[in-house]
C-alpha positions in Angstrom: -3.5 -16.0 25.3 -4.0 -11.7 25.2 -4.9 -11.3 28.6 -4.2 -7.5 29.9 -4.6 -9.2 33.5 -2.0 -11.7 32.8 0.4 -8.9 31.2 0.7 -6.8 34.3 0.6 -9.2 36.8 2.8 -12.2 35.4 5.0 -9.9 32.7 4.1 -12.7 30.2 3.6 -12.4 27.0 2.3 -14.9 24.0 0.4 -14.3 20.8 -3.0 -15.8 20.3 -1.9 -19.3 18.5 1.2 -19.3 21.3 3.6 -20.0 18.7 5.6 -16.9 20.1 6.2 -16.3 23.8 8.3 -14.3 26.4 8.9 -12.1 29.4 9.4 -8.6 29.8 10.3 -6.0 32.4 7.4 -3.4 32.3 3.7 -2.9 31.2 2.6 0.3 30.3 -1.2 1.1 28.8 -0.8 4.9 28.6 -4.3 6.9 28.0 -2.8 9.7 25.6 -0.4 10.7 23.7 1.4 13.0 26.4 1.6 10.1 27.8 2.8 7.8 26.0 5.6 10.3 24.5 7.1 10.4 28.1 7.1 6.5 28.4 9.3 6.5 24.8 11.1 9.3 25.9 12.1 7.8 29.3 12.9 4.6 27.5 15.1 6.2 25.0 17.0 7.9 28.4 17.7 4.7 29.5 18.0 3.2 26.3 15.9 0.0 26.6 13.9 -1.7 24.3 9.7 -1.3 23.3 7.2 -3.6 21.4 3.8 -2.7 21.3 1.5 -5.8 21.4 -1.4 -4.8 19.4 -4.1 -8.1 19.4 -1.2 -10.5 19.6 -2.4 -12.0 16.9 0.4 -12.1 14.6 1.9 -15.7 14.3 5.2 -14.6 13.6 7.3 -13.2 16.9 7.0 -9.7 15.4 5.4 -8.1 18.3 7.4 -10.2 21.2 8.4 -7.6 23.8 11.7 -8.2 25.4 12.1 -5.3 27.9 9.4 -2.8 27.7 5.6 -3.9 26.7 3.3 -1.3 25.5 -0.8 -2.1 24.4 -2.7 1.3 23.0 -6.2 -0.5 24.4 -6.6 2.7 26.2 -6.2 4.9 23.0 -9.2 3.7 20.7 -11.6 5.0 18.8 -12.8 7.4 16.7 -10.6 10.8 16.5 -12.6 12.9 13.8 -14.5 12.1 10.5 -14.6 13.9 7.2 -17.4 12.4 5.4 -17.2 15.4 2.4 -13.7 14.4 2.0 -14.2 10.7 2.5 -11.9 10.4 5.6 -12.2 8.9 9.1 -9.1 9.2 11.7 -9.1 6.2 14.5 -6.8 5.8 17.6 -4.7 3.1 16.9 -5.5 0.2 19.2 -9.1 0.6 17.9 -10.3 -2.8 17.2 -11.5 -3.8 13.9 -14.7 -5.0 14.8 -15.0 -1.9 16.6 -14.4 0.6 13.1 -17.6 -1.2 11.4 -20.0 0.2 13.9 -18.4 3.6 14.3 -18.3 4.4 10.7 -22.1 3.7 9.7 -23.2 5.9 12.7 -21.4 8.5 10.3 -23.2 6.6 6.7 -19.6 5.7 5.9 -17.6 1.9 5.9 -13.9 0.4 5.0 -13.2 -0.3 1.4 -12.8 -3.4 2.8 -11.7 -5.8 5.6 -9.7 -9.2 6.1 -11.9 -12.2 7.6 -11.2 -12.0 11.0 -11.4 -8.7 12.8 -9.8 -9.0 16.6 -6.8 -7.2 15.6 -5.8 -3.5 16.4 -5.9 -0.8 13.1 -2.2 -0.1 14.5 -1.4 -4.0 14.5 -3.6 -4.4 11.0 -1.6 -1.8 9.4 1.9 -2.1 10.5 1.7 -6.2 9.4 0.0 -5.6 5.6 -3.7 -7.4 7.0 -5.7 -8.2 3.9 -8.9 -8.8 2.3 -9.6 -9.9 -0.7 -11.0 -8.6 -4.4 -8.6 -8.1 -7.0 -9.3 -4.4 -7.5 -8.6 -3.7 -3.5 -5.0 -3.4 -1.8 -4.7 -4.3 1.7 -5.7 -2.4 4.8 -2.6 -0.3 4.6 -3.3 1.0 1.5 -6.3 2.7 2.9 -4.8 5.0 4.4 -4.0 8.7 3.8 -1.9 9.8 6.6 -0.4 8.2 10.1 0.6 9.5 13.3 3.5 7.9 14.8 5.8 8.5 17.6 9.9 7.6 16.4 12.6 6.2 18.8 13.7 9.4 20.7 9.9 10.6 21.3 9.5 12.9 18.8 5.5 13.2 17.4 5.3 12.7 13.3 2.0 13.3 11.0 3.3 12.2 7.4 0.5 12.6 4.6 0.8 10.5 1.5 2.1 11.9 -1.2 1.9 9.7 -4.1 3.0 6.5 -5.2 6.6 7.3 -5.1 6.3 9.3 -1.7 9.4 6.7 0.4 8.0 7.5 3.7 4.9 6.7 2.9 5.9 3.3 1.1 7.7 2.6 4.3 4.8 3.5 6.6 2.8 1.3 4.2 3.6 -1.7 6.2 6.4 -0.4 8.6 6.0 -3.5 11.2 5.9 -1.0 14.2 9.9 -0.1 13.2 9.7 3.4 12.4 7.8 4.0 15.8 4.5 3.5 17.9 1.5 4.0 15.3 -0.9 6.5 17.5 -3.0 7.6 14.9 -4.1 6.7 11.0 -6.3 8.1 8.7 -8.5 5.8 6.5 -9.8 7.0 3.2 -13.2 5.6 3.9 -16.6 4.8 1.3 -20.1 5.3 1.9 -21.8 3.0 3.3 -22.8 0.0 1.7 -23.9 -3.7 2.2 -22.6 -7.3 0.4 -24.7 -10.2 -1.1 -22.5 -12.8 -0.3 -22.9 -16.8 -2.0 -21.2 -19.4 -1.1 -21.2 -23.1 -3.0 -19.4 -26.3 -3.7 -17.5 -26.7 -6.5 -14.5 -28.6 -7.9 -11.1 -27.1 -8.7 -11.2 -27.7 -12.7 -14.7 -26.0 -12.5 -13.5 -23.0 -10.2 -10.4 -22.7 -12.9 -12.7 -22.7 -15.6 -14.6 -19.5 -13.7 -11.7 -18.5 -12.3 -10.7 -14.6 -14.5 -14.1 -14.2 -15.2 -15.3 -14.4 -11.6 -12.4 -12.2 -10.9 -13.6 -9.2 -12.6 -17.1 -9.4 -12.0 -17.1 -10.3 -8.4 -15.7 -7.4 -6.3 -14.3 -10.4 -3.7 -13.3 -14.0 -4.8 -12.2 -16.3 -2.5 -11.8 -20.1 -2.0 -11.5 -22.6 0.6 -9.9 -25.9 -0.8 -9.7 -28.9 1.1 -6.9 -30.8 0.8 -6.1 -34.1 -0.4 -9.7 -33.7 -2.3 -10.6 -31.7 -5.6 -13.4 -29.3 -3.7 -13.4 -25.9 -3.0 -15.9 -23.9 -1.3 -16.7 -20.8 -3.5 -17.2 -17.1 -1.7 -18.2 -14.5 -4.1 -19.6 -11.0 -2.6 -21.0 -8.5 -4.7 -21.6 -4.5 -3.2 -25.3 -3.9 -3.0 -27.3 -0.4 -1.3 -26.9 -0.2 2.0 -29.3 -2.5 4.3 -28.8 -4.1 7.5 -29.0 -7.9 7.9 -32.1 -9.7 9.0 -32.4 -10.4 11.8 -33.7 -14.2 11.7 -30.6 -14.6 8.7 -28.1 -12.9 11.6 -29.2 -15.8 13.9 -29.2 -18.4 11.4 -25.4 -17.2 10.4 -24.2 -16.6 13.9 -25.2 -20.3 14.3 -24.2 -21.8 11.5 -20.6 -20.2 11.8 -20.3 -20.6 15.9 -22.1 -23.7 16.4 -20.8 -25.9 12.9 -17.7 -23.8 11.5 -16.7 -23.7 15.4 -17.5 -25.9 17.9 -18.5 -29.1 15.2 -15.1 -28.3 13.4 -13.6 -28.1 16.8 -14.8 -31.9 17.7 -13.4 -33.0 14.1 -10.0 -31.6 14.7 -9.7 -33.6 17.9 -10.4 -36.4 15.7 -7.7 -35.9 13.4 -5.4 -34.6 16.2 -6.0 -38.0 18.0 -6.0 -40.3 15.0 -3.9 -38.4 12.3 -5.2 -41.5 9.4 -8.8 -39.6 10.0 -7.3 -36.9 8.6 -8.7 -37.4 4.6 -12.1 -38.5 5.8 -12.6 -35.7 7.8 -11.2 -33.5 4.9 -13.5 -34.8 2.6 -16.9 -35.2 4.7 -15.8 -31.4 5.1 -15.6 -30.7 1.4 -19.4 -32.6 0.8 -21.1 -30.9 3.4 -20.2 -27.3 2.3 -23.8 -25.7 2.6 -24.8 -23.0 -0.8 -25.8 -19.9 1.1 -26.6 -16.6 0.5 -26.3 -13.9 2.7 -26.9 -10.0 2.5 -25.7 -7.3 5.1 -23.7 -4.4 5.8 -20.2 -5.1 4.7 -19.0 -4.6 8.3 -21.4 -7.3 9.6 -20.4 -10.2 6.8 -16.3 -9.7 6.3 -15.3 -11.4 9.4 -16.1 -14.8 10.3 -15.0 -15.8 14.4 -12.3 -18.2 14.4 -12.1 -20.2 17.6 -10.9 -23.2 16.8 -7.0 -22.4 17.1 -4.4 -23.2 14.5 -1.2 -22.6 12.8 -0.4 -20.5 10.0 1.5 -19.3 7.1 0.5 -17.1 4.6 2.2 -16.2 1.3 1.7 -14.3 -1.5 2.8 -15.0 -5.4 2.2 -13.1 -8.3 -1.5 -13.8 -9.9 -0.2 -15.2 -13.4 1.5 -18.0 -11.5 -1.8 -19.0 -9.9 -3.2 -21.9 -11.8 0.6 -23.7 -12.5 1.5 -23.4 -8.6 -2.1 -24.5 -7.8 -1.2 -27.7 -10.0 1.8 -28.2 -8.1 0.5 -28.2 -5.3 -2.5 -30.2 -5.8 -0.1 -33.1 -7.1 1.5 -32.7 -4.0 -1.8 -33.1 -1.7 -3.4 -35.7 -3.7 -2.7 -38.5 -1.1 -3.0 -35.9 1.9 0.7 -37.4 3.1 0.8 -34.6 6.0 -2.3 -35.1 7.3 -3.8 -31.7 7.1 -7.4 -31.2 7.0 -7.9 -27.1 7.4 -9.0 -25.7 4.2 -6.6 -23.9 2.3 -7.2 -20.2 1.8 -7.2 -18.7 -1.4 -7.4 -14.8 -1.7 -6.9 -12.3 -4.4 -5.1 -8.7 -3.8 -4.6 -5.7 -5.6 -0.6 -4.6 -6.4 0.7 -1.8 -3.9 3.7 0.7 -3.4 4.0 -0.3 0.1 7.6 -1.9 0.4 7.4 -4.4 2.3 4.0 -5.2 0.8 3.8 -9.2 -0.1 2.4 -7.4 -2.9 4.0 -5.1 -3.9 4.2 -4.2 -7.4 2.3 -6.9 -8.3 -1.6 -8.3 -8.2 -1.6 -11.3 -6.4 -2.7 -14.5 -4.9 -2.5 -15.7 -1.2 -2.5 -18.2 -0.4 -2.8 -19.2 3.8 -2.2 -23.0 5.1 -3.2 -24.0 8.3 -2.7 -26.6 10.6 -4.9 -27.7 13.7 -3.0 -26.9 16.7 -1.1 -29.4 18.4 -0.5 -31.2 15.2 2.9 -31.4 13.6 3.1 -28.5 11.1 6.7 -28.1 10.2 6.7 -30.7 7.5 3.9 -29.3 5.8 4.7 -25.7 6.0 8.1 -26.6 5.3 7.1 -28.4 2.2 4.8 -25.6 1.2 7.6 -23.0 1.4 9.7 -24.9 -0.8 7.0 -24.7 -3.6 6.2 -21.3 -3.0 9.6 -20.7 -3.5 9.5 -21.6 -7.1 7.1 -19.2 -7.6 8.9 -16.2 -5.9 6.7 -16.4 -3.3 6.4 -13.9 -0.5 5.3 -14.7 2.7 2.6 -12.8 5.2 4.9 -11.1 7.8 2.2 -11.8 10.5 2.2 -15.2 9.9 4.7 -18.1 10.0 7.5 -17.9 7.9 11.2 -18.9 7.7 12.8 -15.2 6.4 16.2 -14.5 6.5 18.3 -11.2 5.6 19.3 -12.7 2.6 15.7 -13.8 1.8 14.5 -10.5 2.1 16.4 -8.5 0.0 15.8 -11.3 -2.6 12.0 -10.6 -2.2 11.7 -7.0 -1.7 13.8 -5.0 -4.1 12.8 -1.9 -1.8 13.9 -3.2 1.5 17.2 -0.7 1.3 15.2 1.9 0.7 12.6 0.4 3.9 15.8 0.4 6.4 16.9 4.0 5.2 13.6 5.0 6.8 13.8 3.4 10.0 17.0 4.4 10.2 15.7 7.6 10.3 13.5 7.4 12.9 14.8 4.8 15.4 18.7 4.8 14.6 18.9 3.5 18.3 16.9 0.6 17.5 14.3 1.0 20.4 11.7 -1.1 17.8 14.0 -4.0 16.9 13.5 -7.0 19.2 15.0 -10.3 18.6 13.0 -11.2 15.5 14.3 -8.3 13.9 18.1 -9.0 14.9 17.7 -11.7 12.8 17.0 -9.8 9.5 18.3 -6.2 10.2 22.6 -6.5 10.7 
């Protein structure tokens, strides 16, 4: 669990769904940039090793810490705004439900935003965190320029170029390797709210909607249940600016803590304890998905909180392949035979540049599985990787996934160009923990 506390006095660490732990030597939340220069520089003297922990909320080990641990919580918020030009610069362990807020004191708000929002911009960046809408790119691709500090100490401001610019494909989604992200600029929209629907419906009849509700909704999403033939249907539309009600906020903020929460909590015990009330629950799920409609500012109605913990693994496959692999794996959840009952995520993305973008090059679906925690998941996510396989998929690097150097360079066709960067930058390795070993010889 991210506990500053527990960091400093324990020299523990362990992301949010504690599917990654370990120890570390030193703690370090430096206030500034002088400062934290002289903590990289010290460490490059001595040549030891840094991570930077962001939310912890990455389910992959990508931000374990091994000797020295670093969190930016003391370098947030808002550096300056351009609203002529359309740009806002934030420290980077701002928090993302933190950005919202700031930016509509200024009439301005994010392009867009992933569903939860505890992360770090620095964090949200560096792992590719995504939204959805077909016409968007991820949170990476919103920004202009970054601020980062390499592997011998040295400050960098890099500007995008354009779509062919390498440093700034590699900074894309950079995974913290080229250095500690202090600062990113955000190309940033006026501000604007989202009428948001949600409904029941089956998969043959979200299939049927499916391309057309693609390019008239500006964010598509899907929740399907397995081992049953519902979804629940999220469509969001960009309305004029206006705040939510105030009797709606506290009718959503119950609905979503109170039944999406703490009911959802007591039915996962159920399944965790009794695994053959997995399909029921599943099912009584899918049947009692409420229609809704709800209007806000975007910042207020992106996010949903997630306190119910679970396992995850994400992955990306290119959009054409959508309604075959969907088949597949229907087929394959029909009887429920791992005895899941999370709702699977379905999400669409714009193509990027970014090289180690699960998108890159190409629009997309992701698709996100999830187990309750404490329930066997390898089986399942095992079985789901080997599908996704078929279908070149490529997998979320903040969430659970079974890369391997080969693997890699089979996915990204830019990843030589990705480790010519870093190179660059941190040809000591300061940035490369364990994790990394494994895919960088």
């Amino acid at each position: 669990m991210f506990s500053l506390k527990t960091l400093q006095t324990k020299k523990q660490w362990s992301n949010w769904a504690e599917t990654a732990q370990g120890s570390f030597e030193q703690f370090f939340t430096p206030h500034n940039t002088e400062e934290l220069q002289s903590l990289v520089e010290t460490a490059y003297k001595n040549g030891k090793r840094i991570r930077v922990i962001g939310a912890s909320h990455s389910f992959s080990p990508i931000a374990l810490p091994e000797e020295i641990c670093i969190s930016l919580h003391e370098m947030r918020g808002l550096d300056s705004v351009d609203a002529a030009s359309g740009e806002a610069t934030f420290w980077g362990g701002t928090y993302l439900y933190e950005i919202g807020p700031i930016l509509k004191e200024h009439g301005l708000a994010l392009e867009n935003m992933g569903d939860i929002q505890e992360q770090t911009i620095a964090g949200a960046v560096s792992t590719g965190t995504h939204g959805t809408g077909i016409t968007l790119g991820s949170i990476s691709n919103q920004v202009a320029s970054w601020e980062w500090i390499d592997g011998t100490g040295t400050y960098h401001k890099h500007r995008r170029l354009n779509e062919e610019d390498p440093l700034a494909n590699s900074l894309q989604v950079s995974l913290g390797l080229l250095g500690i992200l202090v600062k990113v600029t955000l190309k940033v929209l006026p501000l604007y709210s989202l009428k948001v629907t949600t409904f029941r419906a089956t998969i043959e009849e979200g299939l049927a909607n499916w391309k057309s509700d693609l390019s008239h909704f500006r964010h598509l999403e899907w929740f399907w249940f397995p081992g049953t033939n519902l979804i629940q249907v999220k469509q969001m539309e960009l309305i004029p600016p206006e705040p939510q009600k105030k009797w709606e906020k506290t009718v959503s903020s119950i609905s979503k803590t109170v039944i999406d929460n703490q009911a959802y909590y007591v039915l996962s015990e159920i399944c965790r304890r009794n695994p053959k009330r997995t399909q029921w629950v599943s099912e009584f799920s899918a049947k009692n998905i409420p229609n809704r409609t709800e209007k806000g500012y975007s910042y207020e109605l992106f996010a949903t909180p997630r306190k119910v913990k679970f396992y995850e693994t994400e992955i990306a496959i290119p959009i054409e392949s959508f309604p075959e692999c969907l088949d597949e794996l229907t087929s394959g959840l029909k009887d429920n035979p791992f005895f899941v009952h999370f709702p699977i995520e379905i999400r669409f993305v714009k193509g990027e540049s970014g090289y180690l973008n699960p998108n890159h090059q190409q629009d997309s679906a992701f698709l996100a599985f999830h187990m309750y925690k404490g329930m066997p998941y390898k089986p399942y996510f095992e079985w789901v990787w080997n599908v996704m396989e078929k279908y070149n998929g490529r997998p979320h690097w903040g969430k659970m996934n079974q890369l391997t150097e080969e693997k890699v360079q089979e996915l990204y066709p830019k990843w030589g160009s990705f480790l010519e960067e870093r190179e660059r930058y941190d040809s000591n390795r300061m940035y490369v923990n364990k994790y990394f070993r494994g895919l960088i010889k």
